[in-house]
Backbone bond lengths (Angstrom), bond angles and torsions (degrees), N, CA, C in turn:
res aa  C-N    CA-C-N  psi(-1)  N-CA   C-N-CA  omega(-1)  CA-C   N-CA-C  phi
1 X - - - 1.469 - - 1.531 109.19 -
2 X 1.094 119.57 126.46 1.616 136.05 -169.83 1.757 86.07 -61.85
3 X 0.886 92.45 167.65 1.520 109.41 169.82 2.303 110.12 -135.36
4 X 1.149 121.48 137.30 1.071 112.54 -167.24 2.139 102.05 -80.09
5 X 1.613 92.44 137.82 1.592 95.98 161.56 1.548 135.06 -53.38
6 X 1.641 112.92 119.80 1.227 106.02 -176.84 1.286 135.95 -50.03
7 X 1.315 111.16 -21.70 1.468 131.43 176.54 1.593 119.59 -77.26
8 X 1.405 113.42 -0.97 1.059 117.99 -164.64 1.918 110.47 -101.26
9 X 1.325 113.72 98.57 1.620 114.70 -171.56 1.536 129.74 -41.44
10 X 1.277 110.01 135.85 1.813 97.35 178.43 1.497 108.03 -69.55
11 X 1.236 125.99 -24.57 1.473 133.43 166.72 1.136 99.30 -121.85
12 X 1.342 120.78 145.60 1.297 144.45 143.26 1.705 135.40 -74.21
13 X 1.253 142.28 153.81 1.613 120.14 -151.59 1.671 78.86 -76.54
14 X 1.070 176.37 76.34 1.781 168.32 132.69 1.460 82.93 -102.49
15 X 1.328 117.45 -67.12 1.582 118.80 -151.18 1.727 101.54 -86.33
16 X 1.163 132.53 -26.30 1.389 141.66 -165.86 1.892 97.29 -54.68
17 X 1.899 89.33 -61.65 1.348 97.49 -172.84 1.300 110.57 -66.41
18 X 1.229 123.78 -21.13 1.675 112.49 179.04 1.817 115.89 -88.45
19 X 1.423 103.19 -16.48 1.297 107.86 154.84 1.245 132.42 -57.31
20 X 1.771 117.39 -43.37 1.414 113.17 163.15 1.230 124.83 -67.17
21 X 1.429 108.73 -29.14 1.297 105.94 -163.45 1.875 106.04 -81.94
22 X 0.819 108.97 -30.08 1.532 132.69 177.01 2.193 110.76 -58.35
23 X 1.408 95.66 -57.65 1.744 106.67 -159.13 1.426 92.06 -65.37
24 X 1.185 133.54 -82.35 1.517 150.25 151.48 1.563 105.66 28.13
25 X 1.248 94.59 -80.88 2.062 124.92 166.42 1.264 95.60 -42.70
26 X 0.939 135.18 -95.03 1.712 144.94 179.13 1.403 105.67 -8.33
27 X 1.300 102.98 -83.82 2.083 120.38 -169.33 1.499 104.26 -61.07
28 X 1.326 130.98 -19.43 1.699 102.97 -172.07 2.041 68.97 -130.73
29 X 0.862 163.95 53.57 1.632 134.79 80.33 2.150 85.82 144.93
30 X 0.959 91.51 -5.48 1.617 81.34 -154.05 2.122 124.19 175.72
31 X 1.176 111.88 -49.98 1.249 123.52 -178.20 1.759 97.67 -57.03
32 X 1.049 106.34 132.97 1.848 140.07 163.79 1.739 111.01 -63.52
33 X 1.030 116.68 25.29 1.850 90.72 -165.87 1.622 113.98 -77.83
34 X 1.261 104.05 8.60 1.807 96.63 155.82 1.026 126.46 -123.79
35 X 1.369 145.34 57.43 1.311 144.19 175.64 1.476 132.67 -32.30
36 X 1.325 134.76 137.36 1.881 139.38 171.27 1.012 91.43 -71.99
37 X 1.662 150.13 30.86 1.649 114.69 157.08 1.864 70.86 -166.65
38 X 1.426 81.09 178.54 1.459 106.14 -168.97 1.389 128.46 -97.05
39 X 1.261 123.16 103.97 1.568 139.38 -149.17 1.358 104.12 -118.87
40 X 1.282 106.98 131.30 1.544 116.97 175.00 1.651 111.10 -53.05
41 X 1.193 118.93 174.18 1.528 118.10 -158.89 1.901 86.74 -107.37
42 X 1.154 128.84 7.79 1.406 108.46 157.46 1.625 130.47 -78.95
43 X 1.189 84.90 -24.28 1.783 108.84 169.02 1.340 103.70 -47.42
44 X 1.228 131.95 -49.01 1.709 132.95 -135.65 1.967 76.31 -106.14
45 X 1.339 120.07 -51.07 1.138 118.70 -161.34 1.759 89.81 -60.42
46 X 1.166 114.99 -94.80 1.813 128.93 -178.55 1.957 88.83 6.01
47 X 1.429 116.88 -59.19 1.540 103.70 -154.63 1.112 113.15 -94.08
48 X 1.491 119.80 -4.93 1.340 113.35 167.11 1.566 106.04 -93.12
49 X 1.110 131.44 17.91 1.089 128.28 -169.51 1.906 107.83 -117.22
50 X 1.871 100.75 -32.44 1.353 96.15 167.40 1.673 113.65 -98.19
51 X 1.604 101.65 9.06 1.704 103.31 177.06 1.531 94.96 -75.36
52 X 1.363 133.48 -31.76 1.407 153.08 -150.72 1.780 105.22 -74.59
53 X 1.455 84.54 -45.30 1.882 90.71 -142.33 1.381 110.99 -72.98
54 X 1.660 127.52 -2.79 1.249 109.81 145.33 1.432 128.75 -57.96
55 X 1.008 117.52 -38.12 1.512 121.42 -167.03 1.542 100.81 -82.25
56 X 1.142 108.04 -23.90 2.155 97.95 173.70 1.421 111.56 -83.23
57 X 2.047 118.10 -17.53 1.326 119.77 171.00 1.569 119.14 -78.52
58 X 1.257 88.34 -17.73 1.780 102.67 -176.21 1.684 101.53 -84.24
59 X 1.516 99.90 -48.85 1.918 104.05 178.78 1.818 98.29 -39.49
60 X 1.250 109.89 -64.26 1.508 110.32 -168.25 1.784 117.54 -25.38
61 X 1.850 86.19 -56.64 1.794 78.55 -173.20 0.850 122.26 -95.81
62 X 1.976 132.51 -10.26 1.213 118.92 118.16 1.495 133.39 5.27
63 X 1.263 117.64 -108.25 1.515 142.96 -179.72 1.936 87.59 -31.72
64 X 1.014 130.99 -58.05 1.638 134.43 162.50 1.480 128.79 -31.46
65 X 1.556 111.29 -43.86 1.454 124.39 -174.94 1.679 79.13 -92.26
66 X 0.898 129.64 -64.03 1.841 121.16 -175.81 0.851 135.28 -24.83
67 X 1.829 116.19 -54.21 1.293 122.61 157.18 1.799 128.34 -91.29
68 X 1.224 85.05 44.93 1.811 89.61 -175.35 1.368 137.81 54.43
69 X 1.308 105.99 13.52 1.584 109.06 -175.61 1.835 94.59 -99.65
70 X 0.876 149.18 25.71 1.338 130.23 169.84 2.060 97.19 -168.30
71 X 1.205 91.87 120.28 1.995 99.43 157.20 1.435 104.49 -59.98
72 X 1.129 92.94 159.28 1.426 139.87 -177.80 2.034 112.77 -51.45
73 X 0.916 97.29 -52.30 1.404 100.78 158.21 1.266 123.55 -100.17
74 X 1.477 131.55 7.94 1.155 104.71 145.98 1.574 132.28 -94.37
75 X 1.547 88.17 -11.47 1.298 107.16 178.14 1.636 106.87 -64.31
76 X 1.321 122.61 -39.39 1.466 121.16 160.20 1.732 117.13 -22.48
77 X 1.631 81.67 -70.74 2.024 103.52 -159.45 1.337 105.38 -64.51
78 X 1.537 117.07 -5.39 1.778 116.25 -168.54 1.505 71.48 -85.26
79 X 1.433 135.60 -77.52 1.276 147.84 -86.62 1.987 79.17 -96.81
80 X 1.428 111.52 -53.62 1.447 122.76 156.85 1.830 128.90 -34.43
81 X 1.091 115.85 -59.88 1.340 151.48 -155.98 2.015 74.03 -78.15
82 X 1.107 128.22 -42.30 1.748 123.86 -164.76 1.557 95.30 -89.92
83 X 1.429 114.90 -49.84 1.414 122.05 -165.67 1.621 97.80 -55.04
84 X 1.242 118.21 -65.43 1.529 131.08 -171.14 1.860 106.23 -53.17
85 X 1.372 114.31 -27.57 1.725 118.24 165.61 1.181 117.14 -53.06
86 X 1.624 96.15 -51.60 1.803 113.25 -160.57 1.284 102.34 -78.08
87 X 1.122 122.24 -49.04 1.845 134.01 160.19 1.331 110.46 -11.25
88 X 1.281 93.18 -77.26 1.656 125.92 177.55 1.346 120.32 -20.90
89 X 1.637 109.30 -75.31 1.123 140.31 166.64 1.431 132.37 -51.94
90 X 1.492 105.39 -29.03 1.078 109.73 -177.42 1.877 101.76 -86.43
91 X 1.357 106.98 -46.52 1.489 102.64 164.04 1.156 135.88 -15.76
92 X 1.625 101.06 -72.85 1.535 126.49 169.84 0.818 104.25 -41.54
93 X 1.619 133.41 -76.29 1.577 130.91 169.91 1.108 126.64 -4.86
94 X 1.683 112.59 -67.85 1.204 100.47 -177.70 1.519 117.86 -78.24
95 X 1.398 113.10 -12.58 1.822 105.63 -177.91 1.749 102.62 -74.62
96 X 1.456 128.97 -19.65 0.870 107.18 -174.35 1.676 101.61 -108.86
97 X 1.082 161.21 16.44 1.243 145.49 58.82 1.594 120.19 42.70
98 X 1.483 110.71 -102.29 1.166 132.01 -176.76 1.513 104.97 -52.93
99 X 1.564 114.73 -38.45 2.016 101.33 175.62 1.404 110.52 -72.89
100 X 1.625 126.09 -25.30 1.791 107.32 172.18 0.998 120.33 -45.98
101 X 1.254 129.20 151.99 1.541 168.81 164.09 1.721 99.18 -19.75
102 X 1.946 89.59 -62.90 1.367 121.27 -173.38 1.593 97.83 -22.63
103 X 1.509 112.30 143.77 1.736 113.58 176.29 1.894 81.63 -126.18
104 X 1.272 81.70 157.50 1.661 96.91 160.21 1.359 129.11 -100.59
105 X 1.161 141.30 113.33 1.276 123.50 -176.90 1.760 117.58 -74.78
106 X 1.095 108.36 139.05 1.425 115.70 -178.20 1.327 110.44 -132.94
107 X 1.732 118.71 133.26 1.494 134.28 154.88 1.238 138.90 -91.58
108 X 1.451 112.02 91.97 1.583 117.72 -148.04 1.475 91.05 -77.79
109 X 1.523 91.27 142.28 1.132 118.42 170.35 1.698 142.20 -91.90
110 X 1.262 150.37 129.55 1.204 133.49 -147.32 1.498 114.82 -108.48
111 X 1.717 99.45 5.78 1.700 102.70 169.29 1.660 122.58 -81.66
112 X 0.921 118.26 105.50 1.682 132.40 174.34 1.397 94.39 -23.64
113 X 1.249 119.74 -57.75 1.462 124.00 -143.93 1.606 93.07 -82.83
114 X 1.479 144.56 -9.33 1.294 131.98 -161.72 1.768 99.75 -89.94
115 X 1.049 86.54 133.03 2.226 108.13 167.79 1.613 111.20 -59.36
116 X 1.053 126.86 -20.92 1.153 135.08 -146.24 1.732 115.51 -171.43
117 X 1.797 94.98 137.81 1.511 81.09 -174.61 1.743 85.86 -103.45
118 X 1.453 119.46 179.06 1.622 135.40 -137.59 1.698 79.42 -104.38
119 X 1.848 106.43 125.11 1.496 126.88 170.41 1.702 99.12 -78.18
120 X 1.480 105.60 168.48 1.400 116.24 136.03 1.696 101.48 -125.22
121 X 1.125 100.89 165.73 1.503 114.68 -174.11 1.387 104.92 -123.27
122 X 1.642 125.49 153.05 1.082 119.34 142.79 1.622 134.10 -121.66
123 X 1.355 120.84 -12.54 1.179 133.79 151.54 1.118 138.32 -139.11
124 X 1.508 130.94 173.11 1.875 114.26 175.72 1.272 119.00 -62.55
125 X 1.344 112.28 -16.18 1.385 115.18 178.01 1.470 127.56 -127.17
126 X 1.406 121.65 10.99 1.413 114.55 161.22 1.270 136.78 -59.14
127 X 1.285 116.18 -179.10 1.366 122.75 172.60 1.651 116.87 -54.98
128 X 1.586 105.42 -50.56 1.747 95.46 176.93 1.189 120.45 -57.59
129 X 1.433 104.61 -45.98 1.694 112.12 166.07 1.401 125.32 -20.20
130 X 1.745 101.88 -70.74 1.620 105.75 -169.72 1.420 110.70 -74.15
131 X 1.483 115.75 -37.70 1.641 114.61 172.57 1.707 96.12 -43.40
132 X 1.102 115.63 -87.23 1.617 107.48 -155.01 1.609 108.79 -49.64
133 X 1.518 123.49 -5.80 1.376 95.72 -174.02 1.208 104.08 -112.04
134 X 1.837 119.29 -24.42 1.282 127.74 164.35 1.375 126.43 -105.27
135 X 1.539 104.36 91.21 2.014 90.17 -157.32 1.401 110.66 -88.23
136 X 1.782 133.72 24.29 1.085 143.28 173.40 1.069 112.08 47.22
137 X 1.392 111.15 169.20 1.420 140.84 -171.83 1.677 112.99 -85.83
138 X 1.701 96.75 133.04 1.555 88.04 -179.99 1.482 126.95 -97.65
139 X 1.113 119.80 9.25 1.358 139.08 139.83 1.710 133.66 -100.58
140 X 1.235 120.20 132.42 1.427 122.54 172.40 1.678 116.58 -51.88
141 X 1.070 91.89 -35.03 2.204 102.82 -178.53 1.639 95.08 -70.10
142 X 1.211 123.97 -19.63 1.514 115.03 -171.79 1.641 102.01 -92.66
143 X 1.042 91.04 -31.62 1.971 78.99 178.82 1.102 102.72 -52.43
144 X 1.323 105.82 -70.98 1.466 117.40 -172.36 1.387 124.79 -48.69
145 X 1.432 124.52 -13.37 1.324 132.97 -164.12 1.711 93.11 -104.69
146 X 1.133 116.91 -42.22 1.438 133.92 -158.87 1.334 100.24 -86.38
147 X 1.578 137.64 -45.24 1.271 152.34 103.91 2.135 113.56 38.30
148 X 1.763 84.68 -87.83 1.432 97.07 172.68 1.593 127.46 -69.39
149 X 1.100 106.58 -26.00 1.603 132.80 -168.95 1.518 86.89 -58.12
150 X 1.640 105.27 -73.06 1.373 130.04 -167.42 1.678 117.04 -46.33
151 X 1.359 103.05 -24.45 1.865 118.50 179.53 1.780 107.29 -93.48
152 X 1.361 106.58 -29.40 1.639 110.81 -170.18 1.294 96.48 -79.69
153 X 1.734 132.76 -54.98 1.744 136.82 -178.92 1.075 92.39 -44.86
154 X 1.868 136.92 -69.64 1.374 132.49 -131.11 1.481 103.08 -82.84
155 X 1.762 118.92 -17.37 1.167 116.65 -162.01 1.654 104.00 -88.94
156 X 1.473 108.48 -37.17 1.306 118.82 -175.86 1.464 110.68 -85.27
157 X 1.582 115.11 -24.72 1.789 115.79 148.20 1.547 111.02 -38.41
158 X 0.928 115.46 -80.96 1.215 149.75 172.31 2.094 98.73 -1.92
159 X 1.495 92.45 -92.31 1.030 108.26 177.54 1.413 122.79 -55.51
160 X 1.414 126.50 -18.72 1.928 132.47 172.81 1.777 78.96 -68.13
161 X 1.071 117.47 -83.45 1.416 141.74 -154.33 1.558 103.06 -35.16
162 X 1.173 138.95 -21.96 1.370 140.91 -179.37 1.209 108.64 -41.56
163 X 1.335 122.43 103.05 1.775 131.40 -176.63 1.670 94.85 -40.30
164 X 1.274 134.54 -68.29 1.114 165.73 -178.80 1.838 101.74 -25.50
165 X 1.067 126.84 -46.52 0.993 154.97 133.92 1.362 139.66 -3.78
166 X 1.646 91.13 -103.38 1.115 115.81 151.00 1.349 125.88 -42.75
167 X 1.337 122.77 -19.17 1.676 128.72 -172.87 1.116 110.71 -81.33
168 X 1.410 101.32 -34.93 1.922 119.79 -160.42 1.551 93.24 -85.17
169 X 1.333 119.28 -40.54 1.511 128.17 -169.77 1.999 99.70 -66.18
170 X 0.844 117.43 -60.56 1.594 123.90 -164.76 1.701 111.67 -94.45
171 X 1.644 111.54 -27.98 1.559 115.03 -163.46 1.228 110.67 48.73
172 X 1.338 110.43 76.65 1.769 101.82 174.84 1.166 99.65 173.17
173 X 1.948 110.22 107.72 1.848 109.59 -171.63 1.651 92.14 -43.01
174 X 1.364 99.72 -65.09 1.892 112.54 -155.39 1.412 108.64 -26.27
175 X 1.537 106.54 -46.79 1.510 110.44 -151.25 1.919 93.83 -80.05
176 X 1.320 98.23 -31.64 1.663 112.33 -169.73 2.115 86.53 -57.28
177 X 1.382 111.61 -81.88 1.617 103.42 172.75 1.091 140.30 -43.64
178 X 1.395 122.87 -32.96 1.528 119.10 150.71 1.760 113.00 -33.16
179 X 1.742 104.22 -87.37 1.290 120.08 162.02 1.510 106.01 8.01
180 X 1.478 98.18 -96.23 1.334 115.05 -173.07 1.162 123.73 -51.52
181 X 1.102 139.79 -42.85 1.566 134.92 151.59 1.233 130.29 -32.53
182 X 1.285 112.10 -52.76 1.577 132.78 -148.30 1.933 86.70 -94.07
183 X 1.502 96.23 -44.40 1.657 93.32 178.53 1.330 131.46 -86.27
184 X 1.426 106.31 3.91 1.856 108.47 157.87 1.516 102.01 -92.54
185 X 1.358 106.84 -16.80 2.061 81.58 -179.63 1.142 91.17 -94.08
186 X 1.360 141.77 -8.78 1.228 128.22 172.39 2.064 106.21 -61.51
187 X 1.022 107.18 -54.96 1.767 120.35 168.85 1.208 111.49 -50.98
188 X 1.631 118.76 -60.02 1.216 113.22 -173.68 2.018 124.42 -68.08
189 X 1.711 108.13 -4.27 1.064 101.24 -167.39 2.137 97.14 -105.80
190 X 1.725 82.46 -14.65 2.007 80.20 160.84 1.035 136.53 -82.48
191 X 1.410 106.37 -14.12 1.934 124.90 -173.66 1.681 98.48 -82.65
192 X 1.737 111.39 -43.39 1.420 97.17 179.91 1.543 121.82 -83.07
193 X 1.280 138.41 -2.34 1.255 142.24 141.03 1.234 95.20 -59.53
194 X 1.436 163.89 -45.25 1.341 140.72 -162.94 1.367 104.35 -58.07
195 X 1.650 93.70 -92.92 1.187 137.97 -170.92 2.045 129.06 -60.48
196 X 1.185 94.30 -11.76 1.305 106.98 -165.88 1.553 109.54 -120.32
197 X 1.553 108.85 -88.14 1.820 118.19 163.11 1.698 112.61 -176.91
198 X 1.382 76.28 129.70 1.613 105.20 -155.42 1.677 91.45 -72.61
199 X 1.843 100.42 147.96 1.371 104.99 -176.33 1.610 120.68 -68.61
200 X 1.307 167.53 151.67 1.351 158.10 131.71 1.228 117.51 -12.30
201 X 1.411 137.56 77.08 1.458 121.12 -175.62 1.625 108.74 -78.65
202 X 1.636 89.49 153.52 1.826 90.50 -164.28 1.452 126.56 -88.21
203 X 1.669 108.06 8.70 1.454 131.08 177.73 1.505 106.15 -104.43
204 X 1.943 124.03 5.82 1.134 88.43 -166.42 1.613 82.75 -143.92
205 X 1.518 109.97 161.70 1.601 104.55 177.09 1.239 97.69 -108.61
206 X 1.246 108.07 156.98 1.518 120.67 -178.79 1.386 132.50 -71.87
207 X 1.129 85.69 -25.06 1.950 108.35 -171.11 1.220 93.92 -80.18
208 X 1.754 140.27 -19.68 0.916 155.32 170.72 1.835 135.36 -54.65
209 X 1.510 89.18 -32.18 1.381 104.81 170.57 0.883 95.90 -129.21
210 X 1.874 105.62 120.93 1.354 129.05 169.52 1.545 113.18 -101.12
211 X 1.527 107.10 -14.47 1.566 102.19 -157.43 2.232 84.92 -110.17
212 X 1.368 124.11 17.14 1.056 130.97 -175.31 1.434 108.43 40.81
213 X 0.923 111.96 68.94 2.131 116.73 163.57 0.953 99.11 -78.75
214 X 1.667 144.18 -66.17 1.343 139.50 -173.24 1.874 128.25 -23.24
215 X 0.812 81.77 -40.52 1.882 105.39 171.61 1.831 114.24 -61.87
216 X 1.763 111.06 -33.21 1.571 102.73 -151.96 1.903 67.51 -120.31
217 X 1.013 128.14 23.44 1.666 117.92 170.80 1.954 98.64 -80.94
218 X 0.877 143.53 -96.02 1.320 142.11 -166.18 1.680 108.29 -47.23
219 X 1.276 135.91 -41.28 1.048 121.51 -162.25 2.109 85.76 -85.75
220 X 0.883 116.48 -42.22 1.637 97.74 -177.42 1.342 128.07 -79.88
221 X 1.899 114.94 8.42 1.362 121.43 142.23 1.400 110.92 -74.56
222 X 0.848 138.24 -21.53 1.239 155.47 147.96 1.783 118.91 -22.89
223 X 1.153 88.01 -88.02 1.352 114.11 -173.89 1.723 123.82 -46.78
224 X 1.887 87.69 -36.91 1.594 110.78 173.88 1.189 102.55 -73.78
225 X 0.863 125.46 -63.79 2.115 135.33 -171.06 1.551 91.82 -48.92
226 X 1.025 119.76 -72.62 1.554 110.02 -178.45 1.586 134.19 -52.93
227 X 1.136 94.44 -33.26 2.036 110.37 170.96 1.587 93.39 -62.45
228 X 1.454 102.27 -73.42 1.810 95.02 -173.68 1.649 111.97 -20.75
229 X 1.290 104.47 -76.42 1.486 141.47 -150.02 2.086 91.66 -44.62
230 X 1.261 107.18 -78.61 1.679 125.42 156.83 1.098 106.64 -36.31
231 X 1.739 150.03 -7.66 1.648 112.54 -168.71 1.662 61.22 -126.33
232 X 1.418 144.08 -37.84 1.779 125.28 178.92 1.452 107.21 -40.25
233 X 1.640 104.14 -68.69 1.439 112.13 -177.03 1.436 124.40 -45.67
């Protein structure tokens, strides 16, 4: 039995680069931050900025339940009640986006291995822009479904996540900040598979889901872990 050469790579530079560009996408739900061609640095900003914006809608009613102006469940339905806006909006965005005139130009590329064929851009906020970063929903019932989904996780995030909470639950700042850290990117990396653009998973083909399940997979592990957790407590 041959035995394989030591010199011989488990990846090769074809697959290396599609490995980075690929794992990245995978683990935080969706965001691009390594692209096969060369993209202006608003690109990288735009998606870390809507990978973010649960956790700055959630900060709000947070920072609210903190200083005593709002309970605990309402502090949820604010934190919800914003998520399900921004959802919203961002939807629309891209449907009205994607109906301009505007075309994108594209330079197809002849590497098998590339995710993507090569944009040009012309501003932070045009039409090519939001298509490639928001490539919408291919049904109208999914906005709207994907929409509410996106307000019910962030609201009931929201409310587990209460430092305040969390303190009484574990007794332990550390463990209380861990928690909380680790469990808004846990939120924030299900909201952008919702609402934004869901990562490529590597067990599944695309052409495959027509009715888009792939999208409501992380935020409705989600949703369960947290329902439990809230109807124990």
């Amino acid at each position: 039995m041959r035995r394989m050469s030591p010199d011989v790579p488990l990846l090769n530079d074809y697959k290396q680069d599609f490995f980075l560009k690929r794992f990245p996408q995978t683990v935080l739900g969706g965001p691009r931050l390594k692209l096969g061609f060369r993209a202006p640095p608003y690109i990288y900003v735009n998606q870390i900025i809507l990978f973010l914006m649960p956790w700055v809608l959630g900060g709000i009613g947070t920072l609210l339940y903190q200083l005593g102006i709002l309970e605990d469940y309402y502090t949820g339905a604010l934190s919800g009640g914003l998520m399900f806006f921004t959802a919203f909006v961002i939807q629309c965005t891209s449907v009205y986006a994607r109906n301009k005139s505007m075309t994108v130009e594209r330079m197809l590329t002849t590497d098998i291995l590339a995710e993507e064929d090569e944009h040009e851009f012309t501003s932070c906020a045009g039409a090519e822009t939001i298509r490639f970063l928001i490539p919408g929903k291919k049904y109208i019932a999914n906005t709207v479904f994907h929409s509410v989904l996106a307000g019910v996780v962030c609201g009931l995030g929201t409310w587990y996540l209460l430092p305040s909470r969390i303190t009484l639950l574990y007794g332990s700042v550390g463990a209380t900040a861990v928690l909380f850290v680790f469990g808004w990117m846990t939120l924030c990396i299900g909201e952008y598979s919702l609402i934004v653009n869901t990562a490529t998973e590597t067990a599944t083909f695309q052409t495959q889901d027509a009715y888009e399940i792939t999208p409501l997979m992380r935020p409705l592990y989600i949703f369960f872990f947290v329902s439990v957790d809230l109807a124990h407590r």
